[in-house]
C-alpha positions, 0 to 999 in steps of 0.5 A: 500500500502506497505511503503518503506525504505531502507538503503543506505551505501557501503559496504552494505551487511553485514548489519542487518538493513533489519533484524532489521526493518522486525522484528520490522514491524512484531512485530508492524504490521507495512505494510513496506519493507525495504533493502539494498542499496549499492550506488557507492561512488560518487553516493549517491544523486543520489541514494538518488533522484532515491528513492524519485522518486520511492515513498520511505518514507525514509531511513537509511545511513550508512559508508561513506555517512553520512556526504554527507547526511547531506548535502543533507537535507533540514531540520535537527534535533537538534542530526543532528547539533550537530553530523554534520552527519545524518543517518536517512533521512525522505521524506515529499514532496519536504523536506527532513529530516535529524535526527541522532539517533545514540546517542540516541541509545547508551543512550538508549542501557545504560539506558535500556538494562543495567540499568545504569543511566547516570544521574550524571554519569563520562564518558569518550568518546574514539575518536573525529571522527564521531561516537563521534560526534553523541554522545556528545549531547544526553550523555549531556541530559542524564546528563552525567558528560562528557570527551572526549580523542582522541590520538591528543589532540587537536581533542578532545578538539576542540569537547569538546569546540562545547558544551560551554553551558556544563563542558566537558573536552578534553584529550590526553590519557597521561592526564588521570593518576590518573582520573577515569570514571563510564563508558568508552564508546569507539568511536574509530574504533581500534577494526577493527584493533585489536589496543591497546587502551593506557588507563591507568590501574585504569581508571575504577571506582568501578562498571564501564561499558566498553561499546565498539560501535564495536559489533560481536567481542571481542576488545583489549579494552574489554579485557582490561576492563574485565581485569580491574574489569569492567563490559563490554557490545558491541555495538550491543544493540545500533545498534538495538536501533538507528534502533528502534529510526529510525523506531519510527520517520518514523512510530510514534510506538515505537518497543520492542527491548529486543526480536530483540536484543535476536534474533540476539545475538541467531540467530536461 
């Protein structure tokens, strides 16, 4: 009997999801079903328990409904308090499991599509909103040596201080003359807007990655770097692993990536 999934956000149609997890089913010979979910915006637990009564095993949440999954989860991953949002839910029952894999798609996307350890490595952390919130914690397992910078200072550091145990450090950007970074990893949503990021010239070490969430456009952040010497990747490689850590957690098998992430860069 096919297993069913879905993805739940508003809008929805523009979403790879359903792509991704075909191609990851195909590849593991994995007997699921998986699609998009458009939940009107104050309906999502209502969406969420229609689902669950249906037979689905779990599903994907995306803009706007991660916090509100996050609070309709009866049990919840490490990554998904330290993100204060989920974007993986499982059904078990009368449990539901909230986990984020947001972060360690991004740390995976780094260390495996790119072959940048992070072990040790400076980075910077643009942004103090959601997308920075999932993370700051699988960055700090990683072993990265962290930083975060937002445009108000004090959300950047009000971030920083939820990681006591660590050494990361909150900036406003005009604090971050003369420091350099490894890799600078943008968080912000200015690339929906086409907005200047104010980062000073020299931010980028020798060698450094600009790695921008955005994917499917040319943002004036990765123009920037690229202008400053820095290698440049999109976000496009951590969409397709957050989906694959995703997959793993629901179906306990581990999808290739290379070739998903080859196919939708080279649809054919």
């Amino acid at each position: 009997m096919t297993d069913r999934y879905a993805v739940i956000g508003n809008p929805i149609s523009h979403s790879k999801s359903p792509l991704i997890h075909s191609l990851f089913a195909k590849q593991t010979e994995q007997d699921i079903s998986y699609e998009a979910i458009e939940a009107l915006l104050d309906g999502f637990a209502a969406t969420i328990e229609r689902l669950r009564s249906e037979g689905y095993k779990g599903c994907n949440v995306t803009v706007p409904f991660k916090f509100e999954a996050f609070n309709c989860a009866t049990e919840l991953s490490e990554r998904a308090k330290a993100a204060q949002a989920v974007n993986t839910l499982s059904f078990e029952g009368e449990k539901i499991l909230g986990d984020n894999t947001d972060g360690a798609g991004l740390v995976r996307d780094i260390a495996e599509n790119l072959d940048i350890i992070l072990q040790g490595k400076r980075v910077l952390l643009m942004g103090a909103g959601g997308a920075a919130y999932g993370v700051v914690l699988p960055l700090l397992m990683a072993g990265a040596a962290l930083a975060i910078v937002n445009r108000t200072a004090s959300k950047a550091i009000s971030l920083a201080e939820k990681f006591p145990a660590s050494d990361i450090r909150g900036y406003g950007y005009d604090e971050l003359a003369g420091l350099q970074f490894d890799v600078v990893i943008n968080a912000t949503s200015a690339g929906l807007t086409d907005s200047e990021v104010p980062l000073p010239k020299g931010i980028f070490a020798p060698n450094a990655l600009a790695y921008d969430m955005m994917y499917g456009r040319e943002t004036p952040f990765m123009a920037f770097a690229r202008q400053q010497g820095a290698e440049v990747a999109d976000g496009l490689g951590m969409l397709v692993e957050q989906a694959a850590e995703a997959f793993y957690i629901w179906r306990g098998v581990r999808p290739d990536t290379k070739p998903v992430i080859a196919a939708l860069r080279n649809p054919q």
